[in-house]
N, CA, C and O atoms as a GROMACS GRO file, in nm:
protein
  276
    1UNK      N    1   4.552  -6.886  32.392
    1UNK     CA    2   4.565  -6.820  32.266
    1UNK      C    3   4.462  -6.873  32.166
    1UNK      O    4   4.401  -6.813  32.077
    2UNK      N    5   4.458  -6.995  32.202
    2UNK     CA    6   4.365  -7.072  32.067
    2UNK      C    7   4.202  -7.008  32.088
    2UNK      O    8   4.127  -6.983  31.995
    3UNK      N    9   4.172  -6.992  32.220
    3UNK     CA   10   4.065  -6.929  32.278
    3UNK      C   11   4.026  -6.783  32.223
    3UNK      O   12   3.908  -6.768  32.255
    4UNK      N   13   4.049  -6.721  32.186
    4UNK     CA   14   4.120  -6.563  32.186
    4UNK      C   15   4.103  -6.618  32.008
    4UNK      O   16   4.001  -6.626  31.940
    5UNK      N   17   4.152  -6.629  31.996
    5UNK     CA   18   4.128  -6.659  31.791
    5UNK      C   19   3.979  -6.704  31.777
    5UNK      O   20   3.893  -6.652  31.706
    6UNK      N   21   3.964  -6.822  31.866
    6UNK     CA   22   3.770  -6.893  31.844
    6UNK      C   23   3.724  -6.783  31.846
    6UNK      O   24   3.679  -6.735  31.742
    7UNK      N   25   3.723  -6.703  31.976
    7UNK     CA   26   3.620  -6.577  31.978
    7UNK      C   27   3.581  -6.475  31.916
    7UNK      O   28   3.475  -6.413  31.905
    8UNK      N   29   3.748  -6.463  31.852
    8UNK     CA   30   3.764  -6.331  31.778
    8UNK      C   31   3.693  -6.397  31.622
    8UNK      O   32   3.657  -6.315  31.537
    9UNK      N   33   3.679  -6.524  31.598
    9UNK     CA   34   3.637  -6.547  31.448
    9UNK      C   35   3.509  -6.554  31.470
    9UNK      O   36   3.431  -6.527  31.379
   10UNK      N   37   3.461  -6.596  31.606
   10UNK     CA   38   3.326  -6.563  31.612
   10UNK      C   39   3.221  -6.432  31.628
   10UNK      O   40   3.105  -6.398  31.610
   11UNK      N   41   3.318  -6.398  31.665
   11UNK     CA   42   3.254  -6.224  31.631
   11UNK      C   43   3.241  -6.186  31.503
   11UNK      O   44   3.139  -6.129  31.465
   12UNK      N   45   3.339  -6.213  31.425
   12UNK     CA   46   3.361  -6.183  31.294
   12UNK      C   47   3.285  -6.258  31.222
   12UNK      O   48   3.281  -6.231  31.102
   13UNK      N   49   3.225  -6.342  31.258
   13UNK     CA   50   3.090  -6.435  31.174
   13UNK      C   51   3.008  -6.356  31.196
   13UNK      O   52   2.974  -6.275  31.109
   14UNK      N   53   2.940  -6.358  31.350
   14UNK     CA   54   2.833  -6.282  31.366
   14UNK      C   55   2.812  -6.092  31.336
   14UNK      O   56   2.712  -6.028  31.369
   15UNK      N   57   2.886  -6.058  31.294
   15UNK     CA   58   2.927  -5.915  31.246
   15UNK      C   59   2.895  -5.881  31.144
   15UNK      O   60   2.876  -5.765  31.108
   16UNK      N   61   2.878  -6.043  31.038
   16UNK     CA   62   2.876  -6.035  30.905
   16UNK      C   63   2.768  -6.065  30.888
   16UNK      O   64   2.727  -6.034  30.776
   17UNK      N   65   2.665  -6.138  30.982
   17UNK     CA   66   2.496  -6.146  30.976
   17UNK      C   67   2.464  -5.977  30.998
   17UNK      O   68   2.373  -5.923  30.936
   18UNK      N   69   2.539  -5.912  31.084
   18UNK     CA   70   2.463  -5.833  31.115
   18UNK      C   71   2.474  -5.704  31.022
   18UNK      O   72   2.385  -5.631  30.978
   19UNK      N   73   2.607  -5.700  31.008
   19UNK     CA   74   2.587  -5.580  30.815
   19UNK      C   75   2.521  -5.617  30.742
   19UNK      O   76   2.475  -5.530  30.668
   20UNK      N   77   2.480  -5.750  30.720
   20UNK     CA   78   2.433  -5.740  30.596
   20UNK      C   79   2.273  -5.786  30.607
   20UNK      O   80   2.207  -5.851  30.526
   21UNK      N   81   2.232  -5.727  30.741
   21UNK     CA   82   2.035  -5.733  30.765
   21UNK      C   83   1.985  -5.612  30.733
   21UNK      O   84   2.037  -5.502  30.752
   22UNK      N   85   1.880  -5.638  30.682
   22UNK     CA   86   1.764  -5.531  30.611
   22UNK      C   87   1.697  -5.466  30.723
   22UNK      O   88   1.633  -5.522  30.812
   23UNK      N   89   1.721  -5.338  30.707
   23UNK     CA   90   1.622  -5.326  30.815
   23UNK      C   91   1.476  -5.300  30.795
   23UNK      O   92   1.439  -5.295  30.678
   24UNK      N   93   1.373  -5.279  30.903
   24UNK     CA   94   1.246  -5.304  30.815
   24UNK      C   95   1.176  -5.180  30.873
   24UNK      O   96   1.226  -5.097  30.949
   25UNK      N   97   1.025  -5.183  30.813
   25UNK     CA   98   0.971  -5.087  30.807
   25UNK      C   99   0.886  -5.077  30.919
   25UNK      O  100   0.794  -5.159  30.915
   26UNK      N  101   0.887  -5.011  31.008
   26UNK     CA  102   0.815  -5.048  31.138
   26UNK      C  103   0.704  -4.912  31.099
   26UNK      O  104   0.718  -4.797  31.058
   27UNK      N  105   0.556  -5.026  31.150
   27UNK     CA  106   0.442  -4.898  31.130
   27UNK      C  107   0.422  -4.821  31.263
   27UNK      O  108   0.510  -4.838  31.347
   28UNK      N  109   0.344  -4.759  31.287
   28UNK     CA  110   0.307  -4.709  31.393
   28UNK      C  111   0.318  -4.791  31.532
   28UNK      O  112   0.359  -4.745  31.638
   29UNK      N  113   0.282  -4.892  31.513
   29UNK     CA  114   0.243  -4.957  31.668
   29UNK      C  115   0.367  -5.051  31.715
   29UNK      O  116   0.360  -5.129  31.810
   30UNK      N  117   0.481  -5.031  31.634
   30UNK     CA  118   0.632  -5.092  31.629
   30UNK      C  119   0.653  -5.184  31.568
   30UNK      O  120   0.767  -5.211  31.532
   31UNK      N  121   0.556  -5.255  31.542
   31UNK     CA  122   0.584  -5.352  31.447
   31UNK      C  123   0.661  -5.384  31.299
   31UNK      O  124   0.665  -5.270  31.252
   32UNK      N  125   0.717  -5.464  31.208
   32UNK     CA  126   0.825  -5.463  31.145
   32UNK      C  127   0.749  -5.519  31.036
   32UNK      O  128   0.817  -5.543  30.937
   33UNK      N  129   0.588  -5.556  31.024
   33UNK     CA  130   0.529  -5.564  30.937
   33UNK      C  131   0.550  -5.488  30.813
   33UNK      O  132   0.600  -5.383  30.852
   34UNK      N  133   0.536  -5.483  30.659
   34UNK     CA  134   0.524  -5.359  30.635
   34UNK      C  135   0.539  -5.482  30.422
   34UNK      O  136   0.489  -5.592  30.399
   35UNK      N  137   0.615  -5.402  30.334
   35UNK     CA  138   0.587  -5.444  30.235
   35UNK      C  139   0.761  -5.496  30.171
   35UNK      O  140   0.856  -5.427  30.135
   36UNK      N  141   0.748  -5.605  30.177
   36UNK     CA  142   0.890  -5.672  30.096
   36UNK      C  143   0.930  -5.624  29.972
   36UNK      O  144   0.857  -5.618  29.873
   37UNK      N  145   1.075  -5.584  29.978
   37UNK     CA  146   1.123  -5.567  29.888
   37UNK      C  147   1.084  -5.654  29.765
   37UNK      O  148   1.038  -5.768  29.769
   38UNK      N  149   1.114  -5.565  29.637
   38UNK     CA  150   1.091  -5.698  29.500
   38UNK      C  151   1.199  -5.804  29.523
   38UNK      O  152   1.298  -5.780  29.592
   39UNK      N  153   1.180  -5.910  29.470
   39UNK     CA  154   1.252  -5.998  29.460
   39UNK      C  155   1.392  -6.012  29.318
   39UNK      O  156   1.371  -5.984  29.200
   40UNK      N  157   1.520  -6.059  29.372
   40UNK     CA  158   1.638  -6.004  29.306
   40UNK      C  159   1.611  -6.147  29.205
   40UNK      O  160   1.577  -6.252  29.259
   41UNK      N  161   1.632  -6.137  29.042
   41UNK     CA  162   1.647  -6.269  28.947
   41UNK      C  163   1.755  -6.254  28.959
   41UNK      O  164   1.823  -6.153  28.978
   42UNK      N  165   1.785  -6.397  28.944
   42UNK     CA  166   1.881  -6.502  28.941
   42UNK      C  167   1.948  -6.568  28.815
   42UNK      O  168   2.039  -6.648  28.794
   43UNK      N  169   1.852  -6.492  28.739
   43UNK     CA  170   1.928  -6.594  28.635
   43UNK      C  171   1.961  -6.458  28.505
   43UNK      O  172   1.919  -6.438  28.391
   44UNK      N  173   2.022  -6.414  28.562
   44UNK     CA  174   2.075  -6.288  28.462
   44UNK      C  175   2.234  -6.341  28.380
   44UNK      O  176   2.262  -6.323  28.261
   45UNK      N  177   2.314  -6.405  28.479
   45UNK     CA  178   2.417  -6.485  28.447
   45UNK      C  179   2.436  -6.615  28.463
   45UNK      O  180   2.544  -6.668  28.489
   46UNK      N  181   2.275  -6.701  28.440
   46UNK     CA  182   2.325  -6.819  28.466
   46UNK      C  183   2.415  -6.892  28.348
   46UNK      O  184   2.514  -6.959  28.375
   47UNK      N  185   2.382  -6.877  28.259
   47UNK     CA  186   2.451  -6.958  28.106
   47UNK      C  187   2.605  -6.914  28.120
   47UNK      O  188   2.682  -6.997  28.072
   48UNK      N  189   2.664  -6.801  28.175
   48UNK     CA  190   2.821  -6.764  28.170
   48UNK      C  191   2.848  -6.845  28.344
   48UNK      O  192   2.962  -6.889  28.364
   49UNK      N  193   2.788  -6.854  28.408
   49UNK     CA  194   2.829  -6.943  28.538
   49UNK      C  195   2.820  -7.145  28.505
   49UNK      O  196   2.873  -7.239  28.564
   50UNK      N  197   2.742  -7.139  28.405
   50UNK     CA  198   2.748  -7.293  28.356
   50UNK      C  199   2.860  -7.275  28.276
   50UNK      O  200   2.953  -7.355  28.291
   51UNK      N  201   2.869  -7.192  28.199
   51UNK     CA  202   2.998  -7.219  28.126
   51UNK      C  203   3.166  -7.194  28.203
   51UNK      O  204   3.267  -7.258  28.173
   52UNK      N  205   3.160  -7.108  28.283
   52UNK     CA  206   3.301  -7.160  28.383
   52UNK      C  207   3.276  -7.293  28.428
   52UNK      O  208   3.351  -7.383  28.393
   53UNK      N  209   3.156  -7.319  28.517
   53UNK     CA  210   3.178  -7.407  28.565
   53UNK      C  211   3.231  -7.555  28.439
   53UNK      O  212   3.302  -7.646  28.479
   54UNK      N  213   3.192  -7.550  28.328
   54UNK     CA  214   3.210  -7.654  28.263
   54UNK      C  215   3.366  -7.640  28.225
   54UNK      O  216   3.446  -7.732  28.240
   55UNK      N  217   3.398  -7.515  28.177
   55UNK     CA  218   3.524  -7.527  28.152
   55UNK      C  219   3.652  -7.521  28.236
   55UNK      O  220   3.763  -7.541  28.186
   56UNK      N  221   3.624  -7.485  28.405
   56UNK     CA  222   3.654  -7.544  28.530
   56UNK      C  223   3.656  -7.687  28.533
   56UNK      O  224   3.751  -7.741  28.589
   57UNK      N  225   3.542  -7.774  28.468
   57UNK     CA  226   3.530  -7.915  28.481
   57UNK      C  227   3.677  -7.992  28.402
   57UNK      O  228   3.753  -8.081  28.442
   58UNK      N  229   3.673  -7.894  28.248
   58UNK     CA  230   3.718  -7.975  28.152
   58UNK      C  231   3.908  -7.952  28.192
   58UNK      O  232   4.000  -8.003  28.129
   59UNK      N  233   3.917  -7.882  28.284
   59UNK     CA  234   4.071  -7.803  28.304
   59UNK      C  235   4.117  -7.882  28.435
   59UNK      O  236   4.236  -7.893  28.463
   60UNK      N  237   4.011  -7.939  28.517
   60UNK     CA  238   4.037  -8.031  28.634
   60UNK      C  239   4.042  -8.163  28.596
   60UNK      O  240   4.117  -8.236  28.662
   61UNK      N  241   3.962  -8.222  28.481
   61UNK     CA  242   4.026  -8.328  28.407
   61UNK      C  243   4.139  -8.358  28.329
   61UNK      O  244   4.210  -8.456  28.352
   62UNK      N  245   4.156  -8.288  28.250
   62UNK     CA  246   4.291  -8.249  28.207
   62UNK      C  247   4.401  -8.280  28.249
   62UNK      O  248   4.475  -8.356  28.187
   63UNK      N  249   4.444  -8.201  28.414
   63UNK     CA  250   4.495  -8.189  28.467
   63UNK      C  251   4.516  -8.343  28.496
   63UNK      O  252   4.611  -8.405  28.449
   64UNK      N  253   4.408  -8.406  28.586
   64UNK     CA  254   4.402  -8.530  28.650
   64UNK      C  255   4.465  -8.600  28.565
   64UNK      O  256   4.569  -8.646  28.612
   65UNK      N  257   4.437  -8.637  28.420
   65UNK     CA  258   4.460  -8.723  28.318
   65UNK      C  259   4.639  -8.698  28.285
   65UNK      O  260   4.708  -8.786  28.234
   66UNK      N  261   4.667  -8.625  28.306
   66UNK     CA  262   4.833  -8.560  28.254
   66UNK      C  263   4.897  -8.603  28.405
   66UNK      O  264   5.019  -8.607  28.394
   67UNK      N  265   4.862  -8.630  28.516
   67UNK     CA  266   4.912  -8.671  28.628
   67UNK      C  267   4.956  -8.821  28.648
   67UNK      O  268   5.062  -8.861  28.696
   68UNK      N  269   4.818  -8.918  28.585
   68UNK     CA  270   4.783  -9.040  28.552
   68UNK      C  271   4.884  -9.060  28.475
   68UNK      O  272   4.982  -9.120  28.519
   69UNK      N  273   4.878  -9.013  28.342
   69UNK     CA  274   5.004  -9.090  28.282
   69UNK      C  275   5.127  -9.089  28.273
   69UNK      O  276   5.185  -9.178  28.211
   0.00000   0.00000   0.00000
């Protein structure tokens, strides 16, 4: 049984490489050469992802400190 679960989660890994590949532009002679997409920015939400994360920080201390005493 435990066998039968490994496999089945390993499919389900590799399933998830495979939805989510680009496919490419093959020229004439088959090749997959061709012109890359633009590149996606990153930092459209970085200042609201620093700020969970900080106030994630300040709510896991908190916590810790109210346990402590």
């Amino acid at each position: 049984m435990k066998n039968i679960s490994k496999i089945s989660l390993l499919i389900l890994m590799l399933c998830n490489f495979i939805c989510l590949a680009q496919p490419g532009d093959e020229d004439n002679n088959g090749g997959l050469e061709g012109n890359d997409p633009a590149p996606t920015p990153i930092n459209g939400k970085l200042i609201l992802l620093a700020l969970a994360g900080i106030l994630y920080a300040i709510y896991l201390y908190k916590n810790h400190y109210k346990k402590q005493a």
